[in-house]
C-alpha positions as CSV (number, residue, x, y, z in Angstrom):
1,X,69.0,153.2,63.5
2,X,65.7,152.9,64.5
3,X,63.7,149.6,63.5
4,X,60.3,150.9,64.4
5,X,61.2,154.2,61.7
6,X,58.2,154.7,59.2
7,X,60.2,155.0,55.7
8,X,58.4,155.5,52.0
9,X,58.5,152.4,50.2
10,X,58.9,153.1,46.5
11,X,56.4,155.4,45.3
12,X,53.7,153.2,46.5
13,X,52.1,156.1,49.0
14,X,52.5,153.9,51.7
15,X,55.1,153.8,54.4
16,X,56.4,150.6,56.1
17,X,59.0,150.0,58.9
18,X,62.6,150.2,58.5
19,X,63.3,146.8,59.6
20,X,61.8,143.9,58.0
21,X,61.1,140.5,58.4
22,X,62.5,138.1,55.6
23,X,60.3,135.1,55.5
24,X,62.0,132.4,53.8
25,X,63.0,130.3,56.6
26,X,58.7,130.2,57.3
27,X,58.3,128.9,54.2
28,X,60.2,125.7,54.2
29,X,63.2,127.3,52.7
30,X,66.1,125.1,54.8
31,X,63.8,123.1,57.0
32,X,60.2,122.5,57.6
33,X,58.6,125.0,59.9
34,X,55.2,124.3,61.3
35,X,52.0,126.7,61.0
36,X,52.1,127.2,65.1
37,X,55.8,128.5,64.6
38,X,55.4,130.3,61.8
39,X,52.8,132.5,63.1
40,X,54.8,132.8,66.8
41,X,58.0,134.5,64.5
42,X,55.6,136.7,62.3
43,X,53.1,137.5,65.7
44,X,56.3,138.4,67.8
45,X,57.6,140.8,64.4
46,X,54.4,142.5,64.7
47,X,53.7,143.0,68.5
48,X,57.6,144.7,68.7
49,X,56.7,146.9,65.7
50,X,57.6,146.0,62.6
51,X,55.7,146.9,59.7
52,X,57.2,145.4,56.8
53,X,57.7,141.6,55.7
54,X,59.2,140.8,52.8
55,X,58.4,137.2,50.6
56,X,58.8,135.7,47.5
57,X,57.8,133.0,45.1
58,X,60.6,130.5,46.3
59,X,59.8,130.7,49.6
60,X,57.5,128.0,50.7
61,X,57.9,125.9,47.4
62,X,56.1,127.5,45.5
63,X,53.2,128.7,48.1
64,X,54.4,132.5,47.9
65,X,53.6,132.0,44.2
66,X,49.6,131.5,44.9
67,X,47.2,133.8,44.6
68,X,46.3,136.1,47.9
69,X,44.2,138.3,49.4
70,X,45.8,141.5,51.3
71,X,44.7,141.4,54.9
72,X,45.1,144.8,57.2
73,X,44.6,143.8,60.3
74,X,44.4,145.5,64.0
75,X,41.9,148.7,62.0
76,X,40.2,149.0,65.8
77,X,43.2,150.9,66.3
78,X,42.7,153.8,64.5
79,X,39.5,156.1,64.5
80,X,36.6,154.5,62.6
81,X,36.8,158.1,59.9
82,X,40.2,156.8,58.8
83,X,40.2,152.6,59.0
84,X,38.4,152.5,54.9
85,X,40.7,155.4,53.8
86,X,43.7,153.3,55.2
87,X,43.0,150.0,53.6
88,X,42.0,152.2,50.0
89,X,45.8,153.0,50.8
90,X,46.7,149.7,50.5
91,X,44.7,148.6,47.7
92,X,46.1,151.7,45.5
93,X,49.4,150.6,46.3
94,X,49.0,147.1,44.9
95,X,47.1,148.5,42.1
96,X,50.1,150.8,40.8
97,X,51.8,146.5,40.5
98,X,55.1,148.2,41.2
99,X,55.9,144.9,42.9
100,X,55.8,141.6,41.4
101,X,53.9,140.4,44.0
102,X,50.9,142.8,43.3
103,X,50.0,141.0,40.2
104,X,49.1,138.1,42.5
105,X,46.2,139.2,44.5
106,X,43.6,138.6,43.1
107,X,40.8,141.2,41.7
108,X,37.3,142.0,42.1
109,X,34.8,141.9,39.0
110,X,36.1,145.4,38.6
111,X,39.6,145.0,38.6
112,X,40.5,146.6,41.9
113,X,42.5,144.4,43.9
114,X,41.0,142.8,47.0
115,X,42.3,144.5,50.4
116,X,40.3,144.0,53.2
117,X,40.6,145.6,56.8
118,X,39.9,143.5,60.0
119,X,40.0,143.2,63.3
120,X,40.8,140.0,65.4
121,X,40.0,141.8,68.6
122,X,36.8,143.1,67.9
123,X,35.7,141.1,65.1
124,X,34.8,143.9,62.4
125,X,35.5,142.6,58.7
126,X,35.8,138.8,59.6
127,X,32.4,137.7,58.1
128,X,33.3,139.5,54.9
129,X,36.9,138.1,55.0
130,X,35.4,134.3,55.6
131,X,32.9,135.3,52.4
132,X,35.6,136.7,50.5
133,X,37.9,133.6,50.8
134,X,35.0,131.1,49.5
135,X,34.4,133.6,46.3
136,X,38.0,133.7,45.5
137,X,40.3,130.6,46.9
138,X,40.5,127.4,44.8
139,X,39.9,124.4,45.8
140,X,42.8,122.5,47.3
141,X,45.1,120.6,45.5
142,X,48.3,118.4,45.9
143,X,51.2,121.1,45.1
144,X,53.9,119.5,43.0
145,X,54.8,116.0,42.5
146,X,58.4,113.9,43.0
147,X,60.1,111.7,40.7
148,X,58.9,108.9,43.1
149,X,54.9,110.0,42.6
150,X,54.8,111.2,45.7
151,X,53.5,114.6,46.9
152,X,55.4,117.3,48.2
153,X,53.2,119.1,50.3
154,X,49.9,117.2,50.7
155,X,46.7,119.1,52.6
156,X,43.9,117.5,54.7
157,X,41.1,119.5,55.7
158,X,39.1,118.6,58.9
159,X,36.7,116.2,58.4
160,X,33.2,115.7,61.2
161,X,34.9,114.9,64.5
162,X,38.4,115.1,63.4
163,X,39.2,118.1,65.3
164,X,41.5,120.0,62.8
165,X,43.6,119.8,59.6
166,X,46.8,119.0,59.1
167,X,49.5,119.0,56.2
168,X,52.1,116.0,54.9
169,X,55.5,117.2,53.8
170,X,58.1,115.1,52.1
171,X,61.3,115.0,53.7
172,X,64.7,113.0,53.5
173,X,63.8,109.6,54.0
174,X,60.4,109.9,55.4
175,X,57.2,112.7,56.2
176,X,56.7,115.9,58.4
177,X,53.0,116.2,59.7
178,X,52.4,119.7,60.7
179,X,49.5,121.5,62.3
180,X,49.0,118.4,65.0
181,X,52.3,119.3,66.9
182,X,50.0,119.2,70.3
183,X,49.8,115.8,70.3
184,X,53.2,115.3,70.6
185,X,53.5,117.6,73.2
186,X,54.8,115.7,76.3
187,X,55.3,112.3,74.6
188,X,58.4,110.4,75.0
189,X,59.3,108.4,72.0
190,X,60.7,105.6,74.1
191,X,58.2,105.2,76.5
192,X,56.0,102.6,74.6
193,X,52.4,103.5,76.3
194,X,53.1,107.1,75.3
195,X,54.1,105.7,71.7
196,X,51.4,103.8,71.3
197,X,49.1,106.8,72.9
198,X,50.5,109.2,69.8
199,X,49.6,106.7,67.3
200,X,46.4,105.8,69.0
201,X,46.0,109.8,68.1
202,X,47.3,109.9,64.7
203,X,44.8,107.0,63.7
204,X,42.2,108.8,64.8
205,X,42.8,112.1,63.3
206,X,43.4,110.1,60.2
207,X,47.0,110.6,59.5
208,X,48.0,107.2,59.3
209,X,45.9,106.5,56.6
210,X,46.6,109.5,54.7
211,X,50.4,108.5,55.1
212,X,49.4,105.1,53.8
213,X,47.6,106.7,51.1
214,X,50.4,109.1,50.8
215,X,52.7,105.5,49.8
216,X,54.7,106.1,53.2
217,X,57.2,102.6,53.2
218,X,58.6,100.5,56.0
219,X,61.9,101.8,57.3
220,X,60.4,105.9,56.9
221,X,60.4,108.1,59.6
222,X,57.5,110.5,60.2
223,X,58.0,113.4,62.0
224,X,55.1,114.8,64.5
225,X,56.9,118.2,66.5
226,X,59.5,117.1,67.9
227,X,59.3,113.6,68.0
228,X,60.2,111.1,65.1
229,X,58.6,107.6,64.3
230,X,59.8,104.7,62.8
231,X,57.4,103.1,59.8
232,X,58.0,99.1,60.9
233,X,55.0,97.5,59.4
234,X,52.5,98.3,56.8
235,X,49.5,99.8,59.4
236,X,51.6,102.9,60.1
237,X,54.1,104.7,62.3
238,X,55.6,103.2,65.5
239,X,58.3,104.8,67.4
């Protein structure tokens, strides 16, 4: 078999790779994956060829389940005649809503869905992409809520000076933040200046008091990449 092979897919006009990637482990399914992994597996999928990935409401907890935007990416690679008819392609596929995930991208004021074509290396289609996401995505919001009251997947945007977002997930017996997994990078947990160093970083980015907020308790662990912190007193995560 050939993995790279272009084969029909359904009678949607559009041809996709024989081998896909499933994404369920990406989206939380058995443990918490961060964003930088996430987009390592699904980069590495695309740069050896494949064509076709395959989600589903589950995966991610419900995330899959959200309304999106089709994205065709890497159009600098084919002559600029055929980069619009190519993405029309795509958007006449999801408008035939032969898959149950068609009927979740959303649609322009005159029902055709909304495919757009890009380019990260050259930049063509970005500024209409940024434009398109304001007029369409919602605002953020705390996605389902435990027994307890707490949240399962909490996001903070970036705030002045913050230098970036980052994302609380509930786990067994404590939090996962995600998106921040550079700052642990070359800590060790029992080396106390280096503890103290990552929490001197998680104050400042704010995480401590959105754990706090987020009604983390003495005894939790919080998890930052790879290395895990003990909650010990009410001001926030030491390891």
């Amino acid at each position: 078999m050939n993995p790279a092979e272009r084969v029909p897919l359904g009678r949607t006009g559009l041809e996709v790779t024989r081998l896909g990637l499933g994404t369920a482990p990406l989206g939380g399914m058995y443990e918490a994956v961060s964003d930088e992994q996430g987009r390592a597996v699904v980069d590495a999928a695309w740069d050896a060829g494949l064509r076709f990935f395959d989600t589903a409401p589950l995966y991610g907890h419900g995330l899959a389940e959200r309304s999106r935007i089709v994205v065709v990416n890497k159009v600098d690679l084919l002559p600029p005649e055929e980069r619009a008819p190519y993405v029309a392609a795509f958007a006449d596929g999801v408008a035939t809503g032969e898959l149950a995930a068609d009927e979740r991208v959303v649609r322009d004021e005159d029902g055709r869905p909304v495919v757009l074509g890009v380019s990260c290396a050259t930049g063509e289609g970005i500024a209409e992409l940024v434009a398109t996401l304001f007029r369409h995505a919602p605002e953020p919001e705390a996605l389902g809520v435990a027994g307890d009251g707490l949240a399962d997947y909490l996001v903070y945007r970036p705030g002045a000076g913050t230098g970036g977002g980052f994302r609380l997930l509930r786990e067994e017996g404590g939090f996962r933040v995600t998106g921040l997994d550079e700052l642990a990078s070359g800590i060790d947990p029992d080396d106390a200046q280096d503890a103290a160093a990552l929490e001197a970083m998680l104050e400042e980015r704010g995480v401590l008091r959105a754990l706090r907020k987020a009604g983390v308790r003495d005894g939790d662990e919080v998890r930052v990449g790879d290395v895990a912190l003990l909650v010990v007193d009410e001001r926030g995560p030491r390891s």
